[in-house]
N, C-alpha and C positions, 0 to 999 in steps of 0.2 A: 504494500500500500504506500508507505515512506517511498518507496524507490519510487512507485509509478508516480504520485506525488511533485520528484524532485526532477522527473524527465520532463515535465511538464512544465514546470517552471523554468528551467532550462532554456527550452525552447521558447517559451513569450520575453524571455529576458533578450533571446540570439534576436528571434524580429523585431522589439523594439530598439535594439541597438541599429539591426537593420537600415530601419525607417527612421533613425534620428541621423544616423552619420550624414546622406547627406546635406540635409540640415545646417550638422553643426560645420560642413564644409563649409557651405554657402556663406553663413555669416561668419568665419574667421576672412573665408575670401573678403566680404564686405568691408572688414576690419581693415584687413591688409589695404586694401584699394583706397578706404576713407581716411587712413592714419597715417600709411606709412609710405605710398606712394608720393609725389613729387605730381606737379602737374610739369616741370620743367623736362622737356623730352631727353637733355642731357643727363639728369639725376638719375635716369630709368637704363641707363647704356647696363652692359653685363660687369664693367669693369668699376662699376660703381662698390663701395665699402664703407665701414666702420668707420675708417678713419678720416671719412669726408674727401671732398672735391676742393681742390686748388681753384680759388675765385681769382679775381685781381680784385685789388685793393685802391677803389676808386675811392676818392669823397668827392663830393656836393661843395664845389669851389664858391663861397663865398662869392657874393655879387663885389665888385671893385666901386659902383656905386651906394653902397648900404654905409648910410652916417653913422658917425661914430655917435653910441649911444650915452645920454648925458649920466651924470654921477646917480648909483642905487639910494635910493634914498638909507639912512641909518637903521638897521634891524632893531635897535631896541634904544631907548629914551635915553640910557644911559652912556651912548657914543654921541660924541659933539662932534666931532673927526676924526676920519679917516687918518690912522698913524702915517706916519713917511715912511715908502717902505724900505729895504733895503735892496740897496742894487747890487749883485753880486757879480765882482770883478772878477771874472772868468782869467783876465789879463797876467792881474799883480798874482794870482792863486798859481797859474802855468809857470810864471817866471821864479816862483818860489818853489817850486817843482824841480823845474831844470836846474836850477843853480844846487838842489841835495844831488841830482843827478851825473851831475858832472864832476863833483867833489865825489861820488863813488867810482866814475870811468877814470877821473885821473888816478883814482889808488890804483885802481886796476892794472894801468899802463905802467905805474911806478913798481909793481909789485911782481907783475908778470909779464908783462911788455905785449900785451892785447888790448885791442878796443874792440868795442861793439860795433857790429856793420848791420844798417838794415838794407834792404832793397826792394825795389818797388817797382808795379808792373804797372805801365801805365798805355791803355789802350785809347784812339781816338782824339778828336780836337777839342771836348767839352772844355769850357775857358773857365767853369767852377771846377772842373777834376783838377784841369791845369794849376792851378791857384792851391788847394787844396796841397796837392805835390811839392811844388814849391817851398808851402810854408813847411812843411813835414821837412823835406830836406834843407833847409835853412834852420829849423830846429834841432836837426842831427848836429851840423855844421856848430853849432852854440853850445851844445855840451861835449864835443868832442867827438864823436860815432864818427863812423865813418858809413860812408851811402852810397849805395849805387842804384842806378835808374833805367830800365829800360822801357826804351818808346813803341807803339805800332800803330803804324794809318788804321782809320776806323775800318778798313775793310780787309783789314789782316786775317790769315787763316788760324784757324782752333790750335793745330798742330803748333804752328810758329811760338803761341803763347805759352802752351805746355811745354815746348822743349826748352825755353827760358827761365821755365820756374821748374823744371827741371834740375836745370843746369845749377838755379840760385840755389837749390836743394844740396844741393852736393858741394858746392863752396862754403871749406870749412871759416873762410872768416863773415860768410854772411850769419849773424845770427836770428833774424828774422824775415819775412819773405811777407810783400804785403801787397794784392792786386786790385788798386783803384777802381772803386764803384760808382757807379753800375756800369756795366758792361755793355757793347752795341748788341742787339737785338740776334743777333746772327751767332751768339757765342753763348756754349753752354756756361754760365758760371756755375752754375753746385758742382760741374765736372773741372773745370778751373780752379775752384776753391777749394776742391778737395784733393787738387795734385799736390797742393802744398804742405810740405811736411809738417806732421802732428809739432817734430818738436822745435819748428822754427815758425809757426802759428800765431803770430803775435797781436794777429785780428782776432783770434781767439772764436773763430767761424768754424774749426774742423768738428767735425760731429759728435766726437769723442770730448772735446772742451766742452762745449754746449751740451752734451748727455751728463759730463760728471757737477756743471754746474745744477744742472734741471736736480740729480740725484743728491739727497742729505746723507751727510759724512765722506761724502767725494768732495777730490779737491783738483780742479780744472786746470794745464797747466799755466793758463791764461787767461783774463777774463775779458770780454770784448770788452774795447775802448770809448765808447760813446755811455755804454751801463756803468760803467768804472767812473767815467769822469762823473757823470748824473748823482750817482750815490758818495764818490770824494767829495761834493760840491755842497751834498746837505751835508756829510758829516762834519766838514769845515763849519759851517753853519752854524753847527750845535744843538741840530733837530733828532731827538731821541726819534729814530726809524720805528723802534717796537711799541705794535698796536694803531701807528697811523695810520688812517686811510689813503692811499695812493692811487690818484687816476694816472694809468699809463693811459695815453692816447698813441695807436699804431701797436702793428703786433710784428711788422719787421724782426727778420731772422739777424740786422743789423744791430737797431735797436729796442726795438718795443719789445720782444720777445726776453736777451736776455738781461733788458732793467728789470722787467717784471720777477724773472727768478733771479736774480741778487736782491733783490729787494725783499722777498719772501727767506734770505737767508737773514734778512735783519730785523725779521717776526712781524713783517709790515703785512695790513690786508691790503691785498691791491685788486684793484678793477682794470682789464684791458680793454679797453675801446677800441673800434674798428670800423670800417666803412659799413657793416651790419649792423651796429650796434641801432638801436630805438631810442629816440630822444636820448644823447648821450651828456649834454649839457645837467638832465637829470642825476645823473652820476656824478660829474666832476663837480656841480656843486654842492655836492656834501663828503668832498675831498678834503683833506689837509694838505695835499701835496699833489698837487699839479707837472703830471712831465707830459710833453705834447713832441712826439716823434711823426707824424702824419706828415710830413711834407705838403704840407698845403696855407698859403700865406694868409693870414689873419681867420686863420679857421676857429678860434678861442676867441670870443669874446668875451666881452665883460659881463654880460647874463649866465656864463657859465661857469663862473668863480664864485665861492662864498669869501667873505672876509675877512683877513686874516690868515689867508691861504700861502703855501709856497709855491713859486710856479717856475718849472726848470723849461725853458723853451731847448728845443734839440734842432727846431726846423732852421734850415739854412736853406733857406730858396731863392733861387737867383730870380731877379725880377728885370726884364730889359728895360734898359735907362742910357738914351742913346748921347745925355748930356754927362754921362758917368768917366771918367777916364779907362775903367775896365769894359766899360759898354752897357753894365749893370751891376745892381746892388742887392742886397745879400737881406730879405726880409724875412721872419721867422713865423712860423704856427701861432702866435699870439699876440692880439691885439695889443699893441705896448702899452699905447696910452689908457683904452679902457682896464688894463690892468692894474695899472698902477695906482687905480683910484682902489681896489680893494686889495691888494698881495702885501702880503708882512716882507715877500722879499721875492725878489723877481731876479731873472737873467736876461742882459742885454743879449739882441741881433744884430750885428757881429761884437766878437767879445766875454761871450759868457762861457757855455758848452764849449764851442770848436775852442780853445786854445788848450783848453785840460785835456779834451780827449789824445789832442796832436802829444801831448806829455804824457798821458797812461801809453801812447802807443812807446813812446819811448822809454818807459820804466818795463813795459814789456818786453822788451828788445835789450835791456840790460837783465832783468833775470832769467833769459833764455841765455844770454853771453855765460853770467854768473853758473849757470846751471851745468853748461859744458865744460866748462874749465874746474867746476868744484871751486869754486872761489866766494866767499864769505867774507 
């Protein structure tokens, strides 16, 4: 009886499983279709993944006509004004850099009859790369390094480049190896970037610097020089990093990327902003610390700062200006002026960032020297 019973139930259990599967097919498909799909014909390719699609990173260029907006009114009765804020001399901080710098290559040379050499790859006619080079090698030149330069028409082949930094790989007096960005259109850099030896890396861009940064208790043997300089710039400052809130703005593998993890080593929260970001003004104004890497000129206005803010400008973008001696001038990610009505302490465009990072690359490029020769 039990047995006949139990075949019986059996069996209405086997047909309604039957007659729900496909069912429960239909509405997973439904699911899948309404949640997880993409209407974007790209998103739906087979080689799509986990690990997301490589966009470009446009922003929404500010109108060149958009006034500059008048002073925020005071948040609470108890400000009468707006403090002065502090302007941070990117200049006098570099120059006091250099000069520890050079007082360690001269022991060097006294000690063991070595200097540091960097070298530098420099592709195309851009007149901001060129400048850029320049000052790099005119800053070797002031602490003693020594420097070598190689040039190529923009329409140079892949190979040509590689066999140069190659070559600078294998010269044991270069101790760092550094290929001026960005590159022409026609040239792989991640495969450019990555020819350059791990230990002569002084852009601190090899995958393996950037993985042991990103990793806690790793130690990178280099850390890129625009994050270095961004975080040397508040700790001069005297801005305890732990617990502040940080808007990076940009997620560049240059900058935005690894200020965001240094910054996370010095227990800061930080928010990355991106040409996806939604209302991203919403973010930065309940920042303590503003760093704006976007390459985009007056893209930070003054409705995107709260008061009393720090703000490291990174953006260095050349603006054509045909009454210029260079031909153009050098404006950065944030509005100067409306900033300055609320920032405790702000970075000039040109002057602030670029002078420090030209000096991290160069402290770079002595403990890469330090490091081969075992010398302390």
């Amino acid at each position: 009886m039990r047995a006949a019973l139990a075949a019986t139930l059996r069996k209405a259990f086997s047909a309604a499983e039957t007659a729900l599967r496909p069912c429960v097919a239909s509405k997973c498909l439904d699911f899948h279709l309404h949640h997880c799909q993409s209407s974007d014909p790209a998103e739906q390719r087979p080689g799509s993944s986990i690990l997301g699609r490589d966009l470009p990173e446009i922003w929404a260029t500010p109108s060149a006509a958009s006034p500059l907006l008048p002073p925020p009114e005071p948040q609470s009765s108890c400000v009468d004004e707006a403090p002065t804020p502090v302007i941070i001399d990117g200049k006098s901080i570099a120059e006091e850099i250099r000069l520890g710098l050079s007082q360690e290559v001269l022991r060097m040379k006294a000690m063991i009859n070595k200097v540091p050499g960097l070298a530098v790859v420099l592709v195309g006619q851009r007149r901001d790369s060129q400048a850029y080079v320049r000052n790099k090698t005119k800053a070797c030149e002031e602490v003693g390094m020594r420097s070598l330069m190689a040039e190529f028409p923009e329409d140079c082949g892949e190979e040509d480049v590689l066999n140069v930094v190659s070559d600078f790989n294998r010269d044991p007096s270069v101790h760092g190896v550094l290929v001026q960005l960005p590159l022409p259109k026609h040239l792989d850099e991640e495969r450019i970037l990555g020819a350059v030896s791990l230990e002569k890396d002084v852009d601190g861009f090899h995958p393996l610097n950037m993985g042991n940064l990103a990793l806690s208790g790793r130690e990178p043997l280099f850390i890129p020089c625009a994050a270095k300089a961004c975080v040397e710039l508040l700790l001069r400052l005297g801005v305890d990093l732990k617990s502040k809130h940080v808007a990076v703005i940009g997620r560049s593998n240059v900058v935005g990327l690894p200020t965001s993890l240094l910054l996370q080593r010095h227990h800061a929260t930080v928010s990355v902003l991106h040409a996806f970001t939604n209302n991203p003004q919403d973010v930065t104004r309940e920042a303590d610390i503003v760093i704006s890497a976007a390459g985009v000129p007056n893209l930070v206005r003054g409705h995107w700062l709260k008061r009393g803010s720090v703000v490291i400008d990174v953006g260095t973008n050349p603006v054509e200006d045909p009454n210029s001696e260079q031909g153009y001038y050098l404006q950065g990610d944030v509005c100067y002026e409306e900033a300055l009505q609320l920032a405790s302490a702000i970075t000039p465009v040109p002057g602030g960032v670029g002078p420090v990072t030209v000096a991290m690359l160069l402290a770079n490029t002595l403990d890469s020297a330090k490091r081969l020769y075992s010398f302390t």
